[in-house]
C-alpha positions in Angstrom: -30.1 -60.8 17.9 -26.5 -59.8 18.6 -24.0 -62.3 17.5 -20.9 -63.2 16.5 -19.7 -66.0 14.1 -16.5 -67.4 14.8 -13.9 -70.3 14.6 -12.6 -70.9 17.9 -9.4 -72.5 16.9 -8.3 -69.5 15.2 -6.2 -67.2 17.4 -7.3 -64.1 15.2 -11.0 -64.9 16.3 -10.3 -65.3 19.5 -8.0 -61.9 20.2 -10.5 -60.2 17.8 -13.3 -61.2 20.7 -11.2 -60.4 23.5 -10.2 -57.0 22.3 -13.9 -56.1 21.6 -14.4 -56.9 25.6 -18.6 -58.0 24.1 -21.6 -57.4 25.9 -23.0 -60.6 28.0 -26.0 -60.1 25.1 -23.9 -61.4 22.2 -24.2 -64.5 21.2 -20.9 -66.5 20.4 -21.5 -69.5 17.3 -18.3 -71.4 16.7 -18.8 -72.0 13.2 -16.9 -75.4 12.8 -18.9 -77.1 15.8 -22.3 -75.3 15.2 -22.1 -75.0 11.0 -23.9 -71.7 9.4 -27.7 -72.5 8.8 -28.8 -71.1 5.2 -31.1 -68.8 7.1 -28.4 -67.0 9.3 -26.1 -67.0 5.5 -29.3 -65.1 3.7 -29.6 -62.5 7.0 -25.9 -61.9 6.9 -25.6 -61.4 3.1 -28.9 -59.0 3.3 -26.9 -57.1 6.3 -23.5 -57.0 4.0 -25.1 -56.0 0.8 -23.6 -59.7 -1.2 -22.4 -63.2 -0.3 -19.0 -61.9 -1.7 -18.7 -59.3 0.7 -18.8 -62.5 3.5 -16.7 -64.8 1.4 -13.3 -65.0 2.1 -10.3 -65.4 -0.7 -7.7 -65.8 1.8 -9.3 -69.7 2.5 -6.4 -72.3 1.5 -9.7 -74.3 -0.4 -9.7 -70.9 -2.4 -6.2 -71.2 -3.4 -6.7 -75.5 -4.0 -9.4 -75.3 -5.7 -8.4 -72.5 -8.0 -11.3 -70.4 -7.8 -9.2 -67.1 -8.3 -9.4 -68.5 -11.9 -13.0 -68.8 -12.3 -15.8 -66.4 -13.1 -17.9 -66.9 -9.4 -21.9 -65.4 -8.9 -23.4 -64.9 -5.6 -25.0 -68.2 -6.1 -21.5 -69.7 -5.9 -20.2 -67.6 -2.8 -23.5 -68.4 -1.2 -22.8 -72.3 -1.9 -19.0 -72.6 -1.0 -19.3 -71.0 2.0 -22.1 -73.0 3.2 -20.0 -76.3 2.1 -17.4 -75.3 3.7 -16.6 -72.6 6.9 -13.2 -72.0 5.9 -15.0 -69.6 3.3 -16.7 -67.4 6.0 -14.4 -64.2 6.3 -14.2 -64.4 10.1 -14.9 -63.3 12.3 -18.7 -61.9 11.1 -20.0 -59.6 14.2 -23.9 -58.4 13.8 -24.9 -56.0 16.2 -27.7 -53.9 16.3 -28.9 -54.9 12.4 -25.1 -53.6 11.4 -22.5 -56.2 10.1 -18.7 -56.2 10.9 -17.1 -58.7 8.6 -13.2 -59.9 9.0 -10.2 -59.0 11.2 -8.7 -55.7 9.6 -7.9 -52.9 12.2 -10.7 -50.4 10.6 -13.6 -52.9 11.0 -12.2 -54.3 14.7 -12.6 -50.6 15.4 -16.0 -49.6 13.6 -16.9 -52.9 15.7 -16.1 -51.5 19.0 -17.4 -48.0 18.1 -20.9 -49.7 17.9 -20.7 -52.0 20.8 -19.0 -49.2 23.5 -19.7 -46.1 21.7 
């Protein structure tokens, strides 16, 4: 299934979306209304290679909670960012089995080079 995972009060997100102009076959999940299911986390990190590669270290709880100072495993990526969606590096685009994962100007292009060849 073609999907993308989202917050819809973020105005990255939301650009992000409009600038990849997605087929009506995409699936949007707004991640703060409709919360990640451990299933979708385990098909996302199998897609990315690691939960690390979907967590995000930019999320103000990162910062708070001074993770930056601890010694996190995938077990602990895996369980912050299903406590909390903040830790999801959004926005998470699977299409066709291939993962896109954040907002940086390379993967927002790799993302539209899949979608619109």
């Amino acid at each position: 299934m073609n999907k993308i995972y989202y917050l819809k009060t973020c105005n990255t997100c939301t650009r992000i979306i409009k600038e990849l102009n997605l087929p009506s076959d995409v699936v949007l999940q707004d991640i703060k209304s409709e919360p990640i299911t451990v299933k979708q986390l385990d098909d996302m990190a199998k897609l990315a290679g690691s939960y690390e590669a979907l967590f995000s270290k930019r999320a103000k709880l990162y910062k708070e909670m001074d993770l930056k100072n601890q010694e996190l495993t995938e077990k602990d990526y895996k369980h912050y960012i299903l406590e909390h969606y903040t830790f999801l590096s959004r926005p998470v685009l699977i299409y066709n089995n291939s993962i896109f994962i954040g907002n940086s100007k390379k993967v927002t292009a790799l993302a539209k080079e899949a979608i619109h060849g």
